[in-house]
Chimera marker file (.cmm) of the C-alpha trace (Angstrom):
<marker_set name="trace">
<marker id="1" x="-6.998" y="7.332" z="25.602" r="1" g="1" b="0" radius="0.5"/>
<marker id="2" x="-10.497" y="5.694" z="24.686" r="1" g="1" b="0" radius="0.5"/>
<marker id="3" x="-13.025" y="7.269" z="23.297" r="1" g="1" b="0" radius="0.5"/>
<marker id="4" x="-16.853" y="6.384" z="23.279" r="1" g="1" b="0" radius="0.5"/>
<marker id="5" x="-18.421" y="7.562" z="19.244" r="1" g="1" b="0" radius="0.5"/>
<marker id="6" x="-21.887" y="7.082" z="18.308" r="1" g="1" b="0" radius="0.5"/>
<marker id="7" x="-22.740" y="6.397" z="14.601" r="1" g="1" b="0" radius="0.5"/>
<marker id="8" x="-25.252" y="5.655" z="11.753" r="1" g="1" b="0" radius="0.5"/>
<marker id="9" x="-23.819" y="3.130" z="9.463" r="1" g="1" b="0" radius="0.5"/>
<marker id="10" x="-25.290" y="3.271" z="5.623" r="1" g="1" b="0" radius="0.5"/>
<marker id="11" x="-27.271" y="0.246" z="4.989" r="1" g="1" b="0" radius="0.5"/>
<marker id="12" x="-24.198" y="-1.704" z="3.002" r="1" g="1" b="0" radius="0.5"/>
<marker id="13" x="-21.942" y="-1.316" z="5.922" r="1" g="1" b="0" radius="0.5"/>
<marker id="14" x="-24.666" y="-1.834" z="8.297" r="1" g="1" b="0" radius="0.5"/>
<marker id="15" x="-25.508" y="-4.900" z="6.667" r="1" g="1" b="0" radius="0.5"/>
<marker id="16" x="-21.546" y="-6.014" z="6.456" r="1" g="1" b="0" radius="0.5"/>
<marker id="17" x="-20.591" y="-5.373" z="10.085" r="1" g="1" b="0" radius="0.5"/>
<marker id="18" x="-24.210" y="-7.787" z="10.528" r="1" g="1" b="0" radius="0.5"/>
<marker id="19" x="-22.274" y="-10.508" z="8.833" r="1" g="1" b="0" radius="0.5"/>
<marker id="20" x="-19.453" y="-9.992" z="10.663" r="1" g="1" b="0" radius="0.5"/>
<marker id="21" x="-20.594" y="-10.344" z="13.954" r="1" g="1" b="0" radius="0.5"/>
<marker id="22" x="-23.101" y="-13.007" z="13.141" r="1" g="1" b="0" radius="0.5"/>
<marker id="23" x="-19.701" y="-15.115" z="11.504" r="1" g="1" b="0" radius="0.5"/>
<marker id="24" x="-17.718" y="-14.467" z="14.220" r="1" g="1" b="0" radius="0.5"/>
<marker id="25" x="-20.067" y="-14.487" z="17.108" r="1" g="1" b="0" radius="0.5"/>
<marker id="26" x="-19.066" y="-11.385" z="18.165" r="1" g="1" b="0" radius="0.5"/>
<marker id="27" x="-20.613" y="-7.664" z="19.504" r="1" g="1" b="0" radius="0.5"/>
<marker id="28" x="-21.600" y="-5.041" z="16.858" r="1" g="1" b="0" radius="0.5"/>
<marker id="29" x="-18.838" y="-2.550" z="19.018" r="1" g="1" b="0" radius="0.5"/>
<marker id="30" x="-16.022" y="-5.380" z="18.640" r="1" g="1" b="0" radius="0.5"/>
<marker id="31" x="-16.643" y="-5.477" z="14.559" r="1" g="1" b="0" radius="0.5"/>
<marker id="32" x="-16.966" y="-1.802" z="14.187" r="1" g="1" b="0" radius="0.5"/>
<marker id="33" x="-13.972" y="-1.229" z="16.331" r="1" g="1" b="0" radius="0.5"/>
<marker id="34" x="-11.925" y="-3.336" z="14.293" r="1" g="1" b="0" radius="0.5"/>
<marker id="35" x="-12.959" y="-2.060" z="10.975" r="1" g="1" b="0" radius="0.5"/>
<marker id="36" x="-12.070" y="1.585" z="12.081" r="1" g="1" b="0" radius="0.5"/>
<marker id="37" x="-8.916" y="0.327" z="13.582" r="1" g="1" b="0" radius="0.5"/>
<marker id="38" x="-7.951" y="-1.212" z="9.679" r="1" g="1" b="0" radius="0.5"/>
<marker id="39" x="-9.065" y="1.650" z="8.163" r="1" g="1" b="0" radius="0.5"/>
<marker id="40" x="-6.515" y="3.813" z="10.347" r="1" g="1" b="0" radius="0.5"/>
<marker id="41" x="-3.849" y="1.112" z="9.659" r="1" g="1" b="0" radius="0.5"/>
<marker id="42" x="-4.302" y="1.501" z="5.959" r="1" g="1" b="0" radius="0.5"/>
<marker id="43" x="-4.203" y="5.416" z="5.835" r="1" g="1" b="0" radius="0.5"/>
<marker id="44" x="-0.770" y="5.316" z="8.303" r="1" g="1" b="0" radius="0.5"/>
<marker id="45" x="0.809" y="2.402" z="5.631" r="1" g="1" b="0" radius="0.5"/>
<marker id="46" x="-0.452" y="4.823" z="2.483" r="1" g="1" b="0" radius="0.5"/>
<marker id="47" x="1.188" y="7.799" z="4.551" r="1" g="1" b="0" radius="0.5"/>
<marker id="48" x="3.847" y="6.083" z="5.232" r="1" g="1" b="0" radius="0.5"/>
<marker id="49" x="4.622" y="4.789" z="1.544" r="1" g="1" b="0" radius="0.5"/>
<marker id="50" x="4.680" y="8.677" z="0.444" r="1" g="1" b="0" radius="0.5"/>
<marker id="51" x="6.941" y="9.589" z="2.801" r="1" g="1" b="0" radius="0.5"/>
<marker id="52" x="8.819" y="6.442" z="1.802" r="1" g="1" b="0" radius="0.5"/>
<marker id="53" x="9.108" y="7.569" z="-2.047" r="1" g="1" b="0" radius="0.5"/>
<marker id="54" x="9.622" y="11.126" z="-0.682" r="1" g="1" b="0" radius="0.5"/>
<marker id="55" x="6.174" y="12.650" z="-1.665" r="1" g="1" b="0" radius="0.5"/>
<marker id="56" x="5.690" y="14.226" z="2.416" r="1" g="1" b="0" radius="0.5"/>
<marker id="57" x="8.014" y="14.164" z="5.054" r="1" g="1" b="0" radius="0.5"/>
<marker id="58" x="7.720" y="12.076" z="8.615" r="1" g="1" b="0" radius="0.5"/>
<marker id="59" x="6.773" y="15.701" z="9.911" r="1" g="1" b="0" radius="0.5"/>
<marker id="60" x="3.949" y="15.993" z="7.677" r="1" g="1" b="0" radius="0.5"/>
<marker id="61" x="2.794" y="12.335" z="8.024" r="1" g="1" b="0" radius="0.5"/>
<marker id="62" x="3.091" y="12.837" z="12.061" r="1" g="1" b="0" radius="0.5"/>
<marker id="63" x="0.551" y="16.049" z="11.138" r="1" g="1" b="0" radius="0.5"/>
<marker id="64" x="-1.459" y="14.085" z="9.062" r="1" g="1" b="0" radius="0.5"/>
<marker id="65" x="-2.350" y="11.910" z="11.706" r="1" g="1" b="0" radius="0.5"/>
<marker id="66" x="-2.550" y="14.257" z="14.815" r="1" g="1" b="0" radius="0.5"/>
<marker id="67" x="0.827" y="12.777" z="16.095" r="1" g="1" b="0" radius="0.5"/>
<marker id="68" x="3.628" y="14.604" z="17.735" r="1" g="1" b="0" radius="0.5"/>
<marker id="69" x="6.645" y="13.087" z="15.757" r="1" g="1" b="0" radius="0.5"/>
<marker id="70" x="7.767" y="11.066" z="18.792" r="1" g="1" b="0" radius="0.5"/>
<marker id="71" x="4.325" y="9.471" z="18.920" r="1" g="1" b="0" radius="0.5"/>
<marker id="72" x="4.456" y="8.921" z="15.351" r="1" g="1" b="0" radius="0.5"/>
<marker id="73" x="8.314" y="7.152" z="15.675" r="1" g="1" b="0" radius="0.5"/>
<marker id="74" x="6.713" y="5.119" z="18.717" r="1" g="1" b="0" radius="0.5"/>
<marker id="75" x="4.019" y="3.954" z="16.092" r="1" g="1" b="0" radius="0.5"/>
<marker id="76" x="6.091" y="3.399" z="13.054" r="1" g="1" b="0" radius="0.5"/>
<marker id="77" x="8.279" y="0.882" z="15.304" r="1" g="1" b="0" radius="0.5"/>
<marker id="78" x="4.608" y="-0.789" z="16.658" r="1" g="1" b="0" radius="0.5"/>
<marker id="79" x="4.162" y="-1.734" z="13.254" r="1" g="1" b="0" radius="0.5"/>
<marker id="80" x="7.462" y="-2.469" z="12.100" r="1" g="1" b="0" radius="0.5"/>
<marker id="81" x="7.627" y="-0.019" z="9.242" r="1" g="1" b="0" radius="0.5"/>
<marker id="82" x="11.061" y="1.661" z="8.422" r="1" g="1" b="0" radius="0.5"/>
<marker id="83" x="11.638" y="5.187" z="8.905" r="1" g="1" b="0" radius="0.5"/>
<link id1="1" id2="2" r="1" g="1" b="0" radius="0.2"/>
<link id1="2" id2="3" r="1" g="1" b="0" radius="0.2"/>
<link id1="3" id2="4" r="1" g="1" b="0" radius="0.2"/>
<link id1="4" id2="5" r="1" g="1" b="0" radius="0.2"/>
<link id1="5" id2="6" r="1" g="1" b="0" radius="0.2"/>
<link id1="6" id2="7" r="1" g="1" b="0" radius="0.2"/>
<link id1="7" id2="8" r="1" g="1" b="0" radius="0.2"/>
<link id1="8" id2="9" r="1" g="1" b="0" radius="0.2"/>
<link id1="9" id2="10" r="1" g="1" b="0" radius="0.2"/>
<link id1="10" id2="11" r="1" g="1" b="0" radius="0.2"/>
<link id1="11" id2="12" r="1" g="1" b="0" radius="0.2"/>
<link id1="12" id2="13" r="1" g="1" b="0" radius="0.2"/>
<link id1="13" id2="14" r="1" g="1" b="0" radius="0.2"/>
<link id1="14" id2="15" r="1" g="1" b="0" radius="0.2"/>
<link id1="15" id2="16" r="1" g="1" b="0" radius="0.2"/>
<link id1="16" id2="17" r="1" g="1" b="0" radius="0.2"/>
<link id1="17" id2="18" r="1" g="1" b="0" radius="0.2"/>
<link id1="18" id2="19" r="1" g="1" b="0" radius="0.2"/>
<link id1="19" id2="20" r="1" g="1" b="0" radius="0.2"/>
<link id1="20" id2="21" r="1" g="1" b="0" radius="0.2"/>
<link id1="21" id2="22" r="1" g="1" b="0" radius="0.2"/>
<link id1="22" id2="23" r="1" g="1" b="0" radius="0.2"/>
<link id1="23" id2="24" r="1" g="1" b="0" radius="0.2"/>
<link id1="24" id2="25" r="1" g="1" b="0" radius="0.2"/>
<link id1="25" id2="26" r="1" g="1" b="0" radius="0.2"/>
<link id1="26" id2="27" r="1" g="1" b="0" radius="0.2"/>
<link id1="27" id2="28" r="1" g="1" b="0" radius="0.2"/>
<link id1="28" id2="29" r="1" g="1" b="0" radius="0.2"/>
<link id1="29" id2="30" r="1" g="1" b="0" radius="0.2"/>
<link id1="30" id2="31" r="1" g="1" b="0" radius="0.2"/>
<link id1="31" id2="32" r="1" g="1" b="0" radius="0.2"/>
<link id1="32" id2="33" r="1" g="1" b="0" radius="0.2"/>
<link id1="33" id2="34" r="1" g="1" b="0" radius="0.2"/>
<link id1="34" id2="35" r="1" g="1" b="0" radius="0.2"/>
<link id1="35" id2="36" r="1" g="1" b="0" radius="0.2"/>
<link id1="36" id2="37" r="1" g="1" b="0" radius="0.2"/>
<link id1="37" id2="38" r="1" g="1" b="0" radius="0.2"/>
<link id1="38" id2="39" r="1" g="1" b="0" radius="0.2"/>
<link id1="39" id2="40" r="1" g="1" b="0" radius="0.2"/>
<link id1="40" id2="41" r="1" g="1" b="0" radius="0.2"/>
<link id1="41" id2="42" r="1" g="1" b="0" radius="0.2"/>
<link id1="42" id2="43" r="1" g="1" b="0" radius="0.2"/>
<link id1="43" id2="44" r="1" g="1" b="0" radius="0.2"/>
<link id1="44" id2="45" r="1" g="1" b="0" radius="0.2"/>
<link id1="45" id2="46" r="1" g="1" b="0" radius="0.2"/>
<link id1="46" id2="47" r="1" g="1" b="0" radius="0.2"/>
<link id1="47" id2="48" r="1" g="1" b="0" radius="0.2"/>
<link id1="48" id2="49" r="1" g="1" b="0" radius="0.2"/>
<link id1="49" id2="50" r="1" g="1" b="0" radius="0.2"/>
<link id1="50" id2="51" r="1" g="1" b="0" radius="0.2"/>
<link id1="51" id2="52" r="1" g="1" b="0" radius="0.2"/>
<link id1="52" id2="53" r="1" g="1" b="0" radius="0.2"/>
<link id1="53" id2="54" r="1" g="1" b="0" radius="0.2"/>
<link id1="54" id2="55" r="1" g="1" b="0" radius="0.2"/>
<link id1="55" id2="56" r="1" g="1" b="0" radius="0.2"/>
<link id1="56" id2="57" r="1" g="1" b="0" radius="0.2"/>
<link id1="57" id2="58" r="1" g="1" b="0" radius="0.2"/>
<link id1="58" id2="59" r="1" g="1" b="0" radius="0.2"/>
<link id1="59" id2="60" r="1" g="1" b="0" radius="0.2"/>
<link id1="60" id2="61" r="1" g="1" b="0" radius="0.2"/>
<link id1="61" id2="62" r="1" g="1" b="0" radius="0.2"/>
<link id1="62" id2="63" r="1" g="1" b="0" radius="0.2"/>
<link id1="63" id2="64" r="1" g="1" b="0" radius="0.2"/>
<link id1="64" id2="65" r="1" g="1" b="0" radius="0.2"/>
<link id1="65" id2="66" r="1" g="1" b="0" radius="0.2"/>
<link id1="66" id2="67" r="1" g="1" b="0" radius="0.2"/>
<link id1="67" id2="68" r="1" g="1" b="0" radius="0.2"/>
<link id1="68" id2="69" r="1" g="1" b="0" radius="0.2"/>
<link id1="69" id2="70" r="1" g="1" b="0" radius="0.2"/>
<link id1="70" id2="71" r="1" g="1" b="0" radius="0.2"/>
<link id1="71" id2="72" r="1" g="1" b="0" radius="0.2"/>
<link id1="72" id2="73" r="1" g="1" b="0" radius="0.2"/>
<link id1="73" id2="74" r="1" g="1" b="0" radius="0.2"/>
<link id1="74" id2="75" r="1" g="1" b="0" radius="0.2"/>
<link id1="75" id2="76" r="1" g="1" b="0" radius="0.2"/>
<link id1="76" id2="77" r="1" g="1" b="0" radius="0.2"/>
<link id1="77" id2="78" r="1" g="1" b="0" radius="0.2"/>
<link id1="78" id2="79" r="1" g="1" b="0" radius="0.2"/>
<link id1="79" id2="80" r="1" g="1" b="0" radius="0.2"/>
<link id1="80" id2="81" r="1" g="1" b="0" radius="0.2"/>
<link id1="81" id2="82" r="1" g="1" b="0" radius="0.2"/>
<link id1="82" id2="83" r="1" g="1" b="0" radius="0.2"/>
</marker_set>
């Protein structure tokens, strides 16, 4: 499921995602998108590496993230992390 979010950006990121698309000839919605989409990668691989050293279990991450545990199996194996 897609979903359409409007946003003001503070001046630095503003500025950055700018660059971005200027460098890679792309559309401001592209650069954003992609930046969100690594953000979300990093906090599911930080989640992940606590319930890796045993600091929150896979139920808990799968809350953490608004995931039903199967979703959050489903995703795990997307990006080849162990569970």
């Amino acid at each position: 499921m897609a979903v359409t979010v409007e946003t003001v950006l503070d001046e630095h990121i503003a500025r950055y995602v700018d660059h971005l698309r200027q460098q890679r000839h792309a559309a401001d919605t592209d650069v954003v998108r992609e930046l969100i989409e690594g953000g979300y990668d990093q906090v599911v691989r930080q989640l992940h590496a606590r319930c890796q050293r045993g600091e929150i279990t896979l139920r808990s991450m799968a809350a953490e993230l608004g995931l039903s545990l199967r979703e959050l199996y489903a995703l795990l194996e997307q990006k080849d992390l162990p569970v």
